[in-house]
N, C-alpha and C positions, 0 to 999 in steps of 0.2 A: 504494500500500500504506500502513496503516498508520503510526506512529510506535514501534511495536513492531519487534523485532529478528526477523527471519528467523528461523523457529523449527530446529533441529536434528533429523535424522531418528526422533532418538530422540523428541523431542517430537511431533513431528508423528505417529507410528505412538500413542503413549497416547491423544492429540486423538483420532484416529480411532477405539480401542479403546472408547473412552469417550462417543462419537458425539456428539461435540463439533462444532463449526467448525473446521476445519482453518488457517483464520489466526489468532482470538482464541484458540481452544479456550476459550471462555468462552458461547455462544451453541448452541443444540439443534440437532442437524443435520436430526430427523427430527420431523414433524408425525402421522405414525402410525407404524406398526408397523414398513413401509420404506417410506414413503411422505415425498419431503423437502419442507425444508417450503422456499419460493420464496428467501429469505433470511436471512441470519442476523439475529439482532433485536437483535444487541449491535453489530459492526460494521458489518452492510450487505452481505455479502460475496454477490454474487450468485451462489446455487449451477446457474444454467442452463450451466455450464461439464462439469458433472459428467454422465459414463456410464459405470458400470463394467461395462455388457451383464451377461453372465452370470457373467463372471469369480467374484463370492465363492461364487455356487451350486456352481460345478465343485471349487473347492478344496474347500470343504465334503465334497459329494460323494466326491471322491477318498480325505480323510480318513476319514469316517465310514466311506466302504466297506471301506478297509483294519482297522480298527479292528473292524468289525461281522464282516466274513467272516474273521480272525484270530479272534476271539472263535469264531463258530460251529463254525467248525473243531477247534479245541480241545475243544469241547464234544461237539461230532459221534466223536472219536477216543476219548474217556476217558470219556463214558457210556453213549454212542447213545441218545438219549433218542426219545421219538416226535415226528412232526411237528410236532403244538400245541406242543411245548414250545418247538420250533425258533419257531415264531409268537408264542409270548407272549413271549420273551425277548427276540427280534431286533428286533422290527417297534416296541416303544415306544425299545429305543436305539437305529436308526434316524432316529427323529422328534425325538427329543434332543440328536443327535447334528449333526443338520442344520440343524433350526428354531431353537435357542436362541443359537446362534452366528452366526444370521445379518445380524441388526442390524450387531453389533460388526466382522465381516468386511464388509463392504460400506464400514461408516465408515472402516475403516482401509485400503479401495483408494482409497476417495474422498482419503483425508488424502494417500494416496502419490504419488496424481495432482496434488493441491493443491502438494506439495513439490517435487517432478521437473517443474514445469510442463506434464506430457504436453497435447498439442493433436494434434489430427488431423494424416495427415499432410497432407505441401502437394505439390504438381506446379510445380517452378520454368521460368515458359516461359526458354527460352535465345536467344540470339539469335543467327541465325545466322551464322558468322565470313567 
């Protein structure tokens, strides 16, 4: 590691927030949109350690849905509006809701993983006594 100090979780979660490098927090994590990029280009930090699978889509997901069908509900009680309406209002905060947080949630599993050291797990052989 570094000559820098372990960062603190608090640090480490803005690192990610900010789709930083999870050690310098000074280096891009992302080379597109989620697409990262091989290394960090300030410290070197090789991101092939990193897989958050689907994990940020589902928090996303679970958020935006509570949020969306709260909302529609409400709406559906106090004016009953007709279906298009239900479709012009849901379906763009839906994609707002999901798409624009996605960066930012992905960097900040990647930074938690960075900080908790997570690794796969391991199968210890034992030997037998």
């Amino acid at each position: 590691m570094s000559d820098e100090a372990v960062p603190t979780l608090t640090q480490s979660a803005l690192r990610g927030i900010a789709c930083r490098c999870p050690r310098c927090g000074k280096g891009k994590l992302y080379a597109g949109f989620l697409h990262l990029r091989p290394s960090c280009e300030t410290c070197g930090l090789d991101y092939t350690f990193i897989d958050t699978g689907d994990g940020p889509a589902i928090f996303l997901i679970m958020l935006a849905g509570a949020i969306v069908v709260t909302a529609a509900l409400i709406v559906e009680v106090k004016y009953q509006p007709p279906f298009w309406v239900h479709a012009a209002l849901w379906l763009p905060l839906i994609l707002v809701t999901t798409l624009l947080p996605m960066r930012s949630m992905k960097s900040l599993l990647i930074a938690l993983q960075f900080h908790h050291k997570a690794a796969p797990g391991r199968l210890i052989d034992r030997e037998p006594k």
